[in-house]
C-alpha positions as CSV (number, residue, x, y, z in Angstrom):
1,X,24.1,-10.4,14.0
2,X,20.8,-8.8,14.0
3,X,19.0,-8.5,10.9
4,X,18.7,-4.5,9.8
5,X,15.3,-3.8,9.5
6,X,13.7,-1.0,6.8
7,X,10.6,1.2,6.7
8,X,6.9,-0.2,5.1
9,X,4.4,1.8,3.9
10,X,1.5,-1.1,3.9
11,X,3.0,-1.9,7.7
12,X,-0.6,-1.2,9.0
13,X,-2.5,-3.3,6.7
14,X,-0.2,-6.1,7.5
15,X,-0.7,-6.2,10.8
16,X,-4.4,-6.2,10.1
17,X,-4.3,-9.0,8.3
18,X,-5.5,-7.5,5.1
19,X,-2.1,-8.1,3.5
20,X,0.8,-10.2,3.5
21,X,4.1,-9.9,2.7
22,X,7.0,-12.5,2.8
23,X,9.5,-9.6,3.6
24,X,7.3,-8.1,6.5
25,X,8.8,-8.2,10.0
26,X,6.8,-7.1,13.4
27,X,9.2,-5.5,15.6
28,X,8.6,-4.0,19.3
29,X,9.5,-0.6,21.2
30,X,8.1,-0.9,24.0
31,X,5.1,-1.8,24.1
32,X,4.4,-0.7,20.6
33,X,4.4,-3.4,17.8
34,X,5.1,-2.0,14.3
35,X,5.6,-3.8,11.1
36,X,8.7,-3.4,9.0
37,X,10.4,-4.7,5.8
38,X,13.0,-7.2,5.8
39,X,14.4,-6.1,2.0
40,X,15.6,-2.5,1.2
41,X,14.9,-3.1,-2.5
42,X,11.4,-4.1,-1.7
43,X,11.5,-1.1,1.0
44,X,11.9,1.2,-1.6
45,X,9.9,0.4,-4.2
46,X,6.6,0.3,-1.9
47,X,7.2,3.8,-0.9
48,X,7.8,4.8,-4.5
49,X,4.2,2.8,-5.1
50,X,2.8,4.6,-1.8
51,X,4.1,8.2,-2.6
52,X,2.4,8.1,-6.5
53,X,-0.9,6.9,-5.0
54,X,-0.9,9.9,-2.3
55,X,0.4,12.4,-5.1
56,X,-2.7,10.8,-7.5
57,X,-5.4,10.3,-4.7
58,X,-5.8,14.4,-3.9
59,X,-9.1,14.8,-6.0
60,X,-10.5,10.8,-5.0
61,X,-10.4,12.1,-1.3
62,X,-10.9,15.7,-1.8
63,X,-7.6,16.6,0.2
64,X,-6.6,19.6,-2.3
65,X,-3.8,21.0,-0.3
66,X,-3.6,18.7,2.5
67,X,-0.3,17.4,4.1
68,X,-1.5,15.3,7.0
69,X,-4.1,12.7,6.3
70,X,-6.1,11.2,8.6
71,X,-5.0,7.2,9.1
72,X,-8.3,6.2,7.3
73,X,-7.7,8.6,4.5
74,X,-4.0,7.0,4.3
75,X,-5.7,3.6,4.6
76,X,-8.0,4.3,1.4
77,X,-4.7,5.0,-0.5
78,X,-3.1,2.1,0.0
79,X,-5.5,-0.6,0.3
80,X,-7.7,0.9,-2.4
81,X,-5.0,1.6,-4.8
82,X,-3.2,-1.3,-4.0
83,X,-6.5,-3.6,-4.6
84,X,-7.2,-1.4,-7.9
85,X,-3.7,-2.8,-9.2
86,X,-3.9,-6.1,-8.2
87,X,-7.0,-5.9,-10.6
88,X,-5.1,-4.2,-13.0
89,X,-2.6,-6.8,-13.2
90,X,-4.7,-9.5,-13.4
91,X,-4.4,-11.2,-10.0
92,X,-7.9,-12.0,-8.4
93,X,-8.0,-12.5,-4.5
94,X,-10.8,-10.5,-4.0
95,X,-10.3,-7.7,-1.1
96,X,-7.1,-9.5,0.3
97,X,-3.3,-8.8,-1.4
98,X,-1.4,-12.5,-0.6
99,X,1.9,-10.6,-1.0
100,X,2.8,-6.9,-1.6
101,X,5.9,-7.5,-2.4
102,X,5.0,-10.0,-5.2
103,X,2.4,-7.3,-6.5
104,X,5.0,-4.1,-6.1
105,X,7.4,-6.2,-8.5
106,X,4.9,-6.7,-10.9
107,X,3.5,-3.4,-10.9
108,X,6.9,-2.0,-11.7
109,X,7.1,-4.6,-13.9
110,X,4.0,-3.4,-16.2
111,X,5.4,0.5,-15.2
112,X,9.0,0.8,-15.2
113,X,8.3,4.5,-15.0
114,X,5.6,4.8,-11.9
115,X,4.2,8.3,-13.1
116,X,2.4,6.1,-16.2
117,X,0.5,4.3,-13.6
118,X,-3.2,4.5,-14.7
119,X,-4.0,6.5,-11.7
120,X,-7.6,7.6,-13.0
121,X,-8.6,3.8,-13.7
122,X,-7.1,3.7,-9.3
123,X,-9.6,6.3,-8.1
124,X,-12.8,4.9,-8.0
125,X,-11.4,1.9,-5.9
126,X,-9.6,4.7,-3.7
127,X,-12.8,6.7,-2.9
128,X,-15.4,3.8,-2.3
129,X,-12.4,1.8,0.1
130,X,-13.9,1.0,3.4
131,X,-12.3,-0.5,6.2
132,X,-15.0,-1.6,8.0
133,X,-17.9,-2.9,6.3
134,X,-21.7,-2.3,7.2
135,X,-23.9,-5.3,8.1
């Protein structure tokens, strides 16, 4: 029986290789490789974690009023916020996230309630994110 399969926010940054996840799964339509989540609990709570960061991230990216960022703008959400609370919380890996899953758990761990998320301590991380470093 095929295993069901659920949607990941961070999918993107996983396949880059800028994260890792033990509940990540690459699937294929196609020719088109996507990433996906192998645990609906986990599923769930990274969008939770994914949709307070883009609620917060409006004045960081000067998007007042904006509903479709641009796939760099998204990216500055997620690995920027997600690499401000990995600080938050103490873990130090530098610019890499070992396991968003692990770090998802303890963020809701530390913030039952995601809304009491420091999001202002997030935001400098957020704006100064770059993919792609200069030499």
């Amino acid at each position: 029986m095929p295993q069901e399969h659920f949607t990941c926010p961070f999918s993107h940054l996983i396949l880059s290789g800028r994260c890792g996840c033990k509940f990540s799964a690459k699937d294929c339509v196609a020719e088109k490789e996507f990433g996906s989540c192998l645990d609906n609990e986990t599923s769930n709570l990274c969008q939770s974690i994914y949709y307070h960061l883009r609620d917060n991230s409006d004045f960081a990216l000067k998007t007042h009023n904006i509903n479709n960022l641009s796939v760099g703008q998204q990216s500055k959400i997620k690995m920027g916020g997600m690499l401000a609370l990995q600080e938050i919380m103490g873990i130090k890996n530098g610019d890499i996230i070992d396991d968003i899953s692990y770090l998802s758990n303890q963020i809701n761990t530390a913030y039952p309630n995601l809304k009491d998320i420091p999001f202002s301590r997030l935001m400098p991380r957020i704006s100064q994110f770059k993919f792609r470093k200069k030499p």
